[in-house]
C-alpha positions as a LaTeX table, in Angstrom:
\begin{tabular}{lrrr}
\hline
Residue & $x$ (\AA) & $y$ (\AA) & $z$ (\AA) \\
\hline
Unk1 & 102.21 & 128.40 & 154.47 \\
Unk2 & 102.84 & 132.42 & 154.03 \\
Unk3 & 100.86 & 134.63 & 151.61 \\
Unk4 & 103.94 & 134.65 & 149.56 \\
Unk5 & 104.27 & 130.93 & 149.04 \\
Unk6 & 100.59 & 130.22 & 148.39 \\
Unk7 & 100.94 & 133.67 & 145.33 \\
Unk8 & 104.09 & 131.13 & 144.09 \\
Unk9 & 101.82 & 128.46 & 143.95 \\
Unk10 & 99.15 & 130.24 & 142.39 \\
Unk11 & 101.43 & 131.04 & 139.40 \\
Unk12 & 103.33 & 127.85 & 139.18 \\
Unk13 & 99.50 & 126.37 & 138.28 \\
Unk14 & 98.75 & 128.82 & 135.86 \\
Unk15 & 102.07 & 128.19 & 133.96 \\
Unk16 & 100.88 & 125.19 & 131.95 \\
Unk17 & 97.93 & 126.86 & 130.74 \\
Unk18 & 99.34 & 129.88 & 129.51 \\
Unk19 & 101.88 & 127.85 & 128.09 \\
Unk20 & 98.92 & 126.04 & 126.22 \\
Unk21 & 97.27 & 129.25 & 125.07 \\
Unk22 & 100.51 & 130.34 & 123.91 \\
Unk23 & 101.26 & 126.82 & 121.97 \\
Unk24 & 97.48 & 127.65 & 120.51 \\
Unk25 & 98.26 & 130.58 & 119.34 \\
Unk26 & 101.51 & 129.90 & 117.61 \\
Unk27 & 99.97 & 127.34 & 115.16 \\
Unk28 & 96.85 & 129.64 & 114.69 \\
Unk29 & 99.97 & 131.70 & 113.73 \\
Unk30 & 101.43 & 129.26 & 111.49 \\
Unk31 & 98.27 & 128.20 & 110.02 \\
Unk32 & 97.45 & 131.39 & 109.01 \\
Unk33 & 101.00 & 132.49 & 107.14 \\
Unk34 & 100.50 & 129.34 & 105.63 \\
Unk35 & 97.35 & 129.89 & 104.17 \\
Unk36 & 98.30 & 133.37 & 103.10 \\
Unk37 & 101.52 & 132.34 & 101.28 \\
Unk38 & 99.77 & 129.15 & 99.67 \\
Unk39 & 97.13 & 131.51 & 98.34 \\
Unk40 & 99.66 & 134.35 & 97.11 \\
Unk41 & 101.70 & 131.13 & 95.52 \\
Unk42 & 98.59 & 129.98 & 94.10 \\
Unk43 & 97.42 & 133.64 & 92.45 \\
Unk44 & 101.23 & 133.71 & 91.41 \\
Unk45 & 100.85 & 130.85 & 89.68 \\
Unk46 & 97.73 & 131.20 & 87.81 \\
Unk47 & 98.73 & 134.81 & 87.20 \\
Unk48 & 101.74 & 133.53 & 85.24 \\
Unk49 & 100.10 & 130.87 & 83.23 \\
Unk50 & 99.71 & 131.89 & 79.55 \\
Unk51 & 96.25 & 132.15 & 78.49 \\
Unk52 & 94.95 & 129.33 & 75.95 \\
Unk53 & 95.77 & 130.38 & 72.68 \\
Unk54 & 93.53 & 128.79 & 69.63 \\
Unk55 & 95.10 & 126.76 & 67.15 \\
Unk56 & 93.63 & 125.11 & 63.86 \\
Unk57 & 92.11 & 121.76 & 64.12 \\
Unk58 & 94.62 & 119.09 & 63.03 \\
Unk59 & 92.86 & 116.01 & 61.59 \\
Unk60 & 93.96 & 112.35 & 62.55 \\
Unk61 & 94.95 & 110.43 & 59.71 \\
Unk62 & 94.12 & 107.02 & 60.77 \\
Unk63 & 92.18 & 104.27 & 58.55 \\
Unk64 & 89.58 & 102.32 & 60.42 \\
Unk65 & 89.83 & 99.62 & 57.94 \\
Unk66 & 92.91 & 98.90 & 59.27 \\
Unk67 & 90.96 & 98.66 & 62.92 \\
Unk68 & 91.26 & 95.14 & 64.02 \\
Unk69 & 89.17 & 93.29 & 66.32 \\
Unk70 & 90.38 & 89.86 & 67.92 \\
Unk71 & 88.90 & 88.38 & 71.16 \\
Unk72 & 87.32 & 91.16 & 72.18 \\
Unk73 & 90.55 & 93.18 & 72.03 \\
Unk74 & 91.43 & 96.04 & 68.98 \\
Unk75 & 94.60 & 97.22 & 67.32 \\
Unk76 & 95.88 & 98.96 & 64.80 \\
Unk77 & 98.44 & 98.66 & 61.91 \\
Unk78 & 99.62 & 100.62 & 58.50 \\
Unk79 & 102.05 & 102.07 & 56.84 \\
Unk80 & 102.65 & 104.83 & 59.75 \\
Unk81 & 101.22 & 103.62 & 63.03 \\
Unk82 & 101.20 & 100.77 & 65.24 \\
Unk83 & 99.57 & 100.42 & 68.27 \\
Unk84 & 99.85 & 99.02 & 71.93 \\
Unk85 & 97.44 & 97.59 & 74.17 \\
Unk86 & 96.61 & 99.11 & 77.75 \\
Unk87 & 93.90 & 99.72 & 80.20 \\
Unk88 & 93.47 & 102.29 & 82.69 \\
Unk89 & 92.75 & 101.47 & 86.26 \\
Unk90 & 91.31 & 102.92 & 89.87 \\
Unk91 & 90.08 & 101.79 & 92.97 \\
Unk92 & 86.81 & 100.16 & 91.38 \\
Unk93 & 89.34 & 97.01 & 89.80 \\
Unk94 & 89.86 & 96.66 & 93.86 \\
Unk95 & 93.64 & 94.65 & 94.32 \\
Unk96 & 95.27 & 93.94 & 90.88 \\
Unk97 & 97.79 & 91.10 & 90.17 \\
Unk98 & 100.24 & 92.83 & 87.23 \\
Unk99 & 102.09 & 89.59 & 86.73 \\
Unk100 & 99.51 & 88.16 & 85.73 \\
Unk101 & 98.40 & 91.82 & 83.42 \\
Unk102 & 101.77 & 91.49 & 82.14 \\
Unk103 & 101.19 & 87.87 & 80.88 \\
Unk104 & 97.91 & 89.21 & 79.29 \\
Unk105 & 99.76 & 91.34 & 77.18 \\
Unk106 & 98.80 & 94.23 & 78.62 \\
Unk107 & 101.71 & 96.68 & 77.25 \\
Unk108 & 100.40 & 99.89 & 79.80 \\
Unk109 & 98.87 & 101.36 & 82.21 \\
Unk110 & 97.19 & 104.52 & 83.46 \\
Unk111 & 96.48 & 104.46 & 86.94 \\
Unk112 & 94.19 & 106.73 & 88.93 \\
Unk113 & 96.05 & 108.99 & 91.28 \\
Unk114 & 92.87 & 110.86 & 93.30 \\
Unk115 & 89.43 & 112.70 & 92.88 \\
Unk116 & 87.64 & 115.83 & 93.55 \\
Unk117 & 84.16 & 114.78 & 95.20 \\
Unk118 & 81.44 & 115.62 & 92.68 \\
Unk119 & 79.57 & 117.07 & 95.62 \\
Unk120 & 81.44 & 117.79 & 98.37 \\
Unk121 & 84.51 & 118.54 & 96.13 \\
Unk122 & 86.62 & 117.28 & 98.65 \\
Unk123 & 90.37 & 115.47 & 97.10 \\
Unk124 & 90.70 & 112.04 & 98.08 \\
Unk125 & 93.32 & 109.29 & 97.56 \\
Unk126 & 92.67 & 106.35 & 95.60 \\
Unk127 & 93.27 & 103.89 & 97.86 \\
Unk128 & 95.30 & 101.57 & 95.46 \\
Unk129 & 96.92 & 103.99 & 93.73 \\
Unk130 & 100.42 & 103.06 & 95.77 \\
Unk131 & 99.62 & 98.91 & 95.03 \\
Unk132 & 99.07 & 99.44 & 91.88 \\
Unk133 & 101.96 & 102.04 & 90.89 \\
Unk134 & 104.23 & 99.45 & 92.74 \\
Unk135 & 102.69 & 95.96 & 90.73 \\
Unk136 & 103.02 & 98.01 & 87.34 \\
Unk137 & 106.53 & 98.93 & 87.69 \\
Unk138 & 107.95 & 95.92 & 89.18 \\
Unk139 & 106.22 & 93.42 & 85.90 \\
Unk140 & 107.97 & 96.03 & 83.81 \\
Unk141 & 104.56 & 97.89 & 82.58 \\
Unk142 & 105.14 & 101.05 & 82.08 \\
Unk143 & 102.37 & 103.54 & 83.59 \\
Unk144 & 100.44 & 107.18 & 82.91 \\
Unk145 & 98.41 & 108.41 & 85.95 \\
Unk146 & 94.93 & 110.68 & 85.55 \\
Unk147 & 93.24 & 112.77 & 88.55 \\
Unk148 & 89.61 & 112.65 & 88.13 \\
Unk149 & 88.66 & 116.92 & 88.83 \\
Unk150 & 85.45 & 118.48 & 89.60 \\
Unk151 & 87.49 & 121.66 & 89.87 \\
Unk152 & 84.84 & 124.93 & 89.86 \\
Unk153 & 87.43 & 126.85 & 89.70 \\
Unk154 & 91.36 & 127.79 & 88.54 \\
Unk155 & 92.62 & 127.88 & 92.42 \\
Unk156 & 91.33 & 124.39 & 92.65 \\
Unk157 & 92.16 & 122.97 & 89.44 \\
Unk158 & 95.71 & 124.27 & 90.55 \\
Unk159 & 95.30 & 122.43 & 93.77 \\
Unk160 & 94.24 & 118.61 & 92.14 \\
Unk161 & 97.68 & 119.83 & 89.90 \\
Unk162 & 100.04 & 120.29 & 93.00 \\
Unk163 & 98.25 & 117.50 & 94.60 \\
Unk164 & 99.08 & 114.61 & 91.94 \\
Unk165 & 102.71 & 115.92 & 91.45 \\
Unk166 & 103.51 & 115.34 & 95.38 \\
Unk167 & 101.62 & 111.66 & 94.96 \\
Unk168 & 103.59 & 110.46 & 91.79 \\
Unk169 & 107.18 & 112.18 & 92.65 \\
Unk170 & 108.45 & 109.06 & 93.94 \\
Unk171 & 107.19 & 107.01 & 90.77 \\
Unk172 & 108.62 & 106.50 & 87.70 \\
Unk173 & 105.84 & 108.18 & 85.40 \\
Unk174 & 106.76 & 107.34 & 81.90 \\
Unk175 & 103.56 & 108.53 & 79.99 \\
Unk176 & 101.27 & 111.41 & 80.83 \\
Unk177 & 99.66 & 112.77 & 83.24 \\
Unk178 & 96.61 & 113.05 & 82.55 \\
Unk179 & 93.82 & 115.36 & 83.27 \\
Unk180 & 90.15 & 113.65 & 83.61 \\
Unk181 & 86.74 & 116.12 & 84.05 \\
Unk182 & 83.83 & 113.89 & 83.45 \\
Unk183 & 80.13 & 114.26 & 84.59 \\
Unk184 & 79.09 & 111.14 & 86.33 \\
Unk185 & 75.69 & 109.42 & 85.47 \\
Unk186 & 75.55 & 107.39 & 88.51 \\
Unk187 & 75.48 & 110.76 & 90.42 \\
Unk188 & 71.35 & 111.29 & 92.14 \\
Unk189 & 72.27 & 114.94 & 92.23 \\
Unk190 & 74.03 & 117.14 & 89.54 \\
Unk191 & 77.64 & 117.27 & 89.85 \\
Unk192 & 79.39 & 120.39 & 91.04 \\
Unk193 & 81.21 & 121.08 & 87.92 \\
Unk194 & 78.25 & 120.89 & 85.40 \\
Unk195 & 77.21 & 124.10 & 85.31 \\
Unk196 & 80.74 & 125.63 & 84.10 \\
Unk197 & 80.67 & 127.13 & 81.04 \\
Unk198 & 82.78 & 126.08 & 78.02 \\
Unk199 & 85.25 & 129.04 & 79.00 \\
Unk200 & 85.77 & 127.94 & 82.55 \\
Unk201 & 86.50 & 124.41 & 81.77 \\
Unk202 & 89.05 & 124.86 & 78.90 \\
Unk203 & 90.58 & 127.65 & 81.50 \\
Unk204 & 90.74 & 124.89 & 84.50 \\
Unk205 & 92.29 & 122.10 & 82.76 \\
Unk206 & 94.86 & 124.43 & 80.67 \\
Unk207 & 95.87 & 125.50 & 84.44 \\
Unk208 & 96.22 & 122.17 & 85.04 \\
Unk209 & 98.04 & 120.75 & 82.38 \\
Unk210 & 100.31 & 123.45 & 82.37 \\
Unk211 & 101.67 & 123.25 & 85.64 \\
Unk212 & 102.23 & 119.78 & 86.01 \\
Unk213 & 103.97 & 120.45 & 82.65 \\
Unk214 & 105.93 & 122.99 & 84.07 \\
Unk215 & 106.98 & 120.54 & 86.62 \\
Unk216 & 108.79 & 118.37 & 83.65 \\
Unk217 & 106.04 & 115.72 & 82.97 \\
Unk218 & 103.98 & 114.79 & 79.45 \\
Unk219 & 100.53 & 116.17 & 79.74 \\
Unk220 & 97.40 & 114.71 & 78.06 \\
Unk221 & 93.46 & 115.26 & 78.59 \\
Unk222 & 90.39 & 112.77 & 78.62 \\
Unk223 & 87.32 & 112.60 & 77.42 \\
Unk224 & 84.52 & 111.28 & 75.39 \\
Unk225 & 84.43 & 111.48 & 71.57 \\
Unk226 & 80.95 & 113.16 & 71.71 \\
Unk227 & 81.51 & 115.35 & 74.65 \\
Unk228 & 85.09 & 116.96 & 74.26 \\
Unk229 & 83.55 & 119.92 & 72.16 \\
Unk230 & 80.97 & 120.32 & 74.53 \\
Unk231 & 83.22 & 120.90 & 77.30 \\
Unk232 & 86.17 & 122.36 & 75.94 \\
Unk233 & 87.40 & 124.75 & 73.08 \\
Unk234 & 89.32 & 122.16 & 71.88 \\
Unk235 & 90.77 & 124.85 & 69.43 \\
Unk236 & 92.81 & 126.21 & 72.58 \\
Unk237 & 93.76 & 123.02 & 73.80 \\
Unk238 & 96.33 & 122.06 & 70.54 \\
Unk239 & 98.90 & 122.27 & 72.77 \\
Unk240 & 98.24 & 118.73 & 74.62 \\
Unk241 & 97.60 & 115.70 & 73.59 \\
Unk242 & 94.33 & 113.73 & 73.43 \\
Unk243 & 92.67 & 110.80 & 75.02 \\
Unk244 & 89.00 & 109.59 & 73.70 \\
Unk245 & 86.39 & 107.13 & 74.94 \\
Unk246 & 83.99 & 105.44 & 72.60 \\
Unk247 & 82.65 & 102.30 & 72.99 \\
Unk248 & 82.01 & 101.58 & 69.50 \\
Unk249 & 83.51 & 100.05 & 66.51 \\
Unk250 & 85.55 & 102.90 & 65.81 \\
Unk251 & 86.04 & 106.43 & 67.56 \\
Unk252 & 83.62 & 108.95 & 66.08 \\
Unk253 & 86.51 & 112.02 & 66.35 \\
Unk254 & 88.30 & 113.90 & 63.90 \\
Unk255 & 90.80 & 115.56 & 65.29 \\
Unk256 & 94.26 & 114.40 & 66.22 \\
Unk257 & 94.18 & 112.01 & 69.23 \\
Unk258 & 96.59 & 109.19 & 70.71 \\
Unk259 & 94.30 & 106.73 & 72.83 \\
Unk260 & 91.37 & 105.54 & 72.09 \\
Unk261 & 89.44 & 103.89 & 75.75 \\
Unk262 & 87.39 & 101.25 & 73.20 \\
Unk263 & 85.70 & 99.60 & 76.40 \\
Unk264 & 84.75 & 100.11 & 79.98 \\
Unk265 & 83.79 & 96.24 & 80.59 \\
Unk266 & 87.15 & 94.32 & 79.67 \\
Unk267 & 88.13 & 91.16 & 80.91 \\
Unk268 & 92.29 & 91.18 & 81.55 \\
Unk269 & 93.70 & 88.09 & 83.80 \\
Unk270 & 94.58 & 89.27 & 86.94 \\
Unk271 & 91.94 & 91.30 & 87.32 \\
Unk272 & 88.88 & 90.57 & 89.08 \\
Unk273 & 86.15 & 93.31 & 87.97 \\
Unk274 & 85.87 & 94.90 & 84.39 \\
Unk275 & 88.47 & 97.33 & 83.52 \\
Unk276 & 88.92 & 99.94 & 80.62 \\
Unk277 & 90.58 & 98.91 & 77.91 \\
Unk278 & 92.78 & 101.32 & 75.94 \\
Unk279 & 94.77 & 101.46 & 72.55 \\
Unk280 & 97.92 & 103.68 & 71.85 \\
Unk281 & 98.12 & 104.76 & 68.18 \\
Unk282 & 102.11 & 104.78 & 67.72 \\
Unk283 & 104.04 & 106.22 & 64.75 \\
Unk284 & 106.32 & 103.73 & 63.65 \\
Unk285 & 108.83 & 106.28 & 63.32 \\
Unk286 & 108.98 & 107.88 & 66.89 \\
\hline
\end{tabular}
């Protein structure tokens, strides 16, 4: 073999690796425009969202002696409002059968899409959140979906935002989307998003709300009866509708709000472990 050959050779089996390096270095490339033009789209975003503004307090105008309470199940009926009976569900009801929901009378749903980690803030899937967005719609239940956040901060509350609208867009999402920041007792260390200030949490879930808003959905945000003034300035939050859990004879709340969670440890056929149980005040009018 001449020098010349064996130099041929020599290159011919460095090829692949540079080749490699190159392939390396294009998606480090990629990557990196990526991440630069998600971020600027991200600070666009939140730089064009309209800060809070605060609103009076509107008081509800329901009558708790019109509350009714029959097997373990309330509703609600006057001269105005009616109301519907739901439940909301996640991956802790495990596999659901919604014909047989359907012949409970359940009349809707709101079905967990993902969570933020409370420590780790990472965003998972709920695992049933396709089974159960597929059982609801083909019994003829209409559905709501919620993302449970531990955002700390706009950029991420942004992110849980873009993240639910690319895992409903192929559903049929008749009620709102709903946006869930709870502190969770069972949690042995604090979670991440406790130590936000009033401020920063009305500031994360307006971001929230308002772009999956923006992106032609109903809004709506969660919490408890005793809690949602501790967390938000509910004043700046008139905007969107409400969503309040008491598990009490009647919700302790004053201000305007559509569903009341009345349980967390309902029995509904077709459903193995307890579920929340919701009801939907409903102008007769509307």
């Amino acid at each position: 073999m001449t020098v010349r050959q064996k130099r041929y050779r020599r290159r011919k089996k460095l090829k692949p690796g540079i080749k490699f390096l190159a392939f390396v270095i294009l998606l480090f490339t990629v990557y990196c425009i990526h991440e630069l033009f998600e971020e600027a789209s991200y600070d666009q975003i939140i730089d064009e969202m309209p800060e809070p503004s605060q609103s009076p307090l509107k008081l509800h105008d329901y009558n708790w002696d019109n509350l009714k309470k029959k097997k373990h199940r309330m509703s609600y009926e006057d001269d105005n409002y009616t109301s519907m009976q739901g439940i909301d569900v996640s991956s802790h009801q495990e596999e659901i059968d919604w014909a047989l929901v359907k012949e409970a009378g359940i009349e809707f749903a709101f079905i967990r899409a993902g969570y933020r980690g409370t420590t780790e803030g990472r965003i998972h899937d709920d695992e049933y959140f396709d089974a159960n967005m597929k059982g609801a719609a083909e019994n003829g239940i209409p559905v709501g979906v919620y993302f449970f956040s531990q955002a700390v901060t706009e950029e991420e509350a942004l992110e849980e935002a873009e993240y639910t609208l690319e895992r409903i867009r192929d559903y049929d999402v008749a009620y709102p989307v709903v946006f869930d920041m709870e502190e969770p007792e069972y949690e042995k260390t604090v979670s991440r998003a406790a130590a936000l200030s009033i401020e920063e949490k009305t500031k994360i879930a307006s971001v929230f709300l308002h772009r999956i808003r923006k992106a032609g959905y109903e809004v709506m945000i969660y919490d408890s009866t005793m809690l949602f003034e501790e967390h938000y300035d509910i004043s700046r939050l008139q905007d969107y509708r409400f969503w309040v859990a008491e598990y009490g004879s009647y919700p302790r709340y004053d201000y305007e709000f559509e569903i009341w969670q009345y349980s967390e440890s309902g029995k509904v056929k077709g459903i193995s472990e307890p579920v929340d149980m919701d009801i939907w005040f409903k102008k007769k009018d509307d």
